[in-house]
C-alpha positions as CSV (number, residue, x, y, z in Angstrom):
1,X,-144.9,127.4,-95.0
2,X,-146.5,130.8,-94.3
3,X,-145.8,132.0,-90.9
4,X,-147.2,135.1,-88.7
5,X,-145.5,138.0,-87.6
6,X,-144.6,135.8,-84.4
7,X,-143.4,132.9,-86.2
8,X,-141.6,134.6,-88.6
9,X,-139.6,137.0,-85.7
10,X,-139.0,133.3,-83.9
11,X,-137.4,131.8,-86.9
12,X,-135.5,134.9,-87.8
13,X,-133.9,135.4,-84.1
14,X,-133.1,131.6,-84.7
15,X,-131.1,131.9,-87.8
16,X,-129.6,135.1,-86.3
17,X,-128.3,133.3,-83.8
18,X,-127.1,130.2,-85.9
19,X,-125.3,132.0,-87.7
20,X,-123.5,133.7,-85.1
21,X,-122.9,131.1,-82.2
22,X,-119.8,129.8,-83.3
23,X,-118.5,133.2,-81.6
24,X,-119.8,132.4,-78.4
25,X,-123.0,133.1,-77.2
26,X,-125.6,135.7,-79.0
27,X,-126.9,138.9,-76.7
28,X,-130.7,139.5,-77.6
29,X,-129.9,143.4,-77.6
30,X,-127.1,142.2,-80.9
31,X,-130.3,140.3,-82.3
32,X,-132.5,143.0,-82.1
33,X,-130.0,145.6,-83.1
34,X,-129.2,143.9,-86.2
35,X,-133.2,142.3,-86.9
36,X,-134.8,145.6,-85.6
37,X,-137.3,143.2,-83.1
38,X,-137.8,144.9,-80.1
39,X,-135.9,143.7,-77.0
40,X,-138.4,143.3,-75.0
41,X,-140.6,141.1,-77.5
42,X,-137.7,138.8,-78.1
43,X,-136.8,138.3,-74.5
44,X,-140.6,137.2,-74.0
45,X,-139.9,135.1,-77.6
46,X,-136.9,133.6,-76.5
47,X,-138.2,132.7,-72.9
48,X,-140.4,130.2,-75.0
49,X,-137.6,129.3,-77.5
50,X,-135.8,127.7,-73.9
51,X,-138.3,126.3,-72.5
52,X,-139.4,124.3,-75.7
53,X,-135.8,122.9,-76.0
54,X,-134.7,125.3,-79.0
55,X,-132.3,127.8,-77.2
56,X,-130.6,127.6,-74.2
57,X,-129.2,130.2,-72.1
58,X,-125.7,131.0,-70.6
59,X,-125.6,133.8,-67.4
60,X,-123.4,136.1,-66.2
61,X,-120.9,138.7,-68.5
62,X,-120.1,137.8,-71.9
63,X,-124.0,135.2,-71.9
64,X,-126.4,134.8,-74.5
65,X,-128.3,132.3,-76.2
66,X,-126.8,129.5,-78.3
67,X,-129.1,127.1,-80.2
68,X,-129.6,124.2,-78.1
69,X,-129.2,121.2,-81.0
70,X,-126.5,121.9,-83.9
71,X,-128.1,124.5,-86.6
72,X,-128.7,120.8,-89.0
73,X,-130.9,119.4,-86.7
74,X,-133.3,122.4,-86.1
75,X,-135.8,123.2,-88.5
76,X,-137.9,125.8,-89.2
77,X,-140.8,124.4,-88.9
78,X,-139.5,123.0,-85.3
79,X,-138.9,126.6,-84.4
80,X,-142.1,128.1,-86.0
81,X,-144.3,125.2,-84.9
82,X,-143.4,124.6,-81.4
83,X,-145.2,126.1,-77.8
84,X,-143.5,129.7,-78.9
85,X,-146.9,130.3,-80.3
86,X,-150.4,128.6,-80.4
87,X,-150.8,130.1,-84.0
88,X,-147.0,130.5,-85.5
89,X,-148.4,129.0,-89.0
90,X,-150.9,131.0,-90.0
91,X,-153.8,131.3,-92.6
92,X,-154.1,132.3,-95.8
93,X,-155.8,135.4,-94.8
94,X,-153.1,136.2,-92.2
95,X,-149.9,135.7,-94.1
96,X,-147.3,138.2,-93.7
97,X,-145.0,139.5,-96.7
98,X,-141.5,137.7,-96.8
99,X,-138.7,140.4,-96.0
100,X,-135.0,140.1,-96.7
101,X,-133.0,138.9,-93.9
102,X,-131.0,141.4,-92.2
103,X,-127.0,140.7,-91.9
């Protein structure tokens, strides 16, 4: 699957915060700190992430994000392919180089 810059910063936010949820829930300033994606970008991403169903939100000190479904039963494609963006899988002429995931 080849993604745009969009879709790719969607689906690496998402595995971001799979892989840390079990601690409680995921601040977006800790995802962009640790993914360099600007805060504001990801809070406009992940307004769209919860209200397609992927994330859902918990208020007041010590919130965050936790992935609304167990990490098995979201997909990439789910994340890259939902209302986040009209045009998350792009074309061949817009494809974006793969880059390492940051830990």
């Amino acid at each position: 699957m080849k993604l745009t810059t969009k879709g790719r910063f969607a689906v690496t936010a998402m595995v971001d915060l799979a892989l840390r949820q079990t601690r409680g829930p995921v601040t977006l300033a800790a995802i962009s700190e640790r993914q360099h994606i600007s805060l504001s970008y990801l809070e406009q991403l992940f307004g769209k992430l919860r209200r397609a169903s992927l994330v859902s939100s918990v208020r007041g000190p010590g919130g965050g994000y936790n992935l609304a479904r167990p990490a098995p039963q979201t997909s990439s494609r789910r994340c890259a392919g939902s209302e986040v963006s009209e045009a998350c899988i792009a074309s061949p002429s817009t494809v974006v180089p793969n880059t390492d995931f940051q830990k």
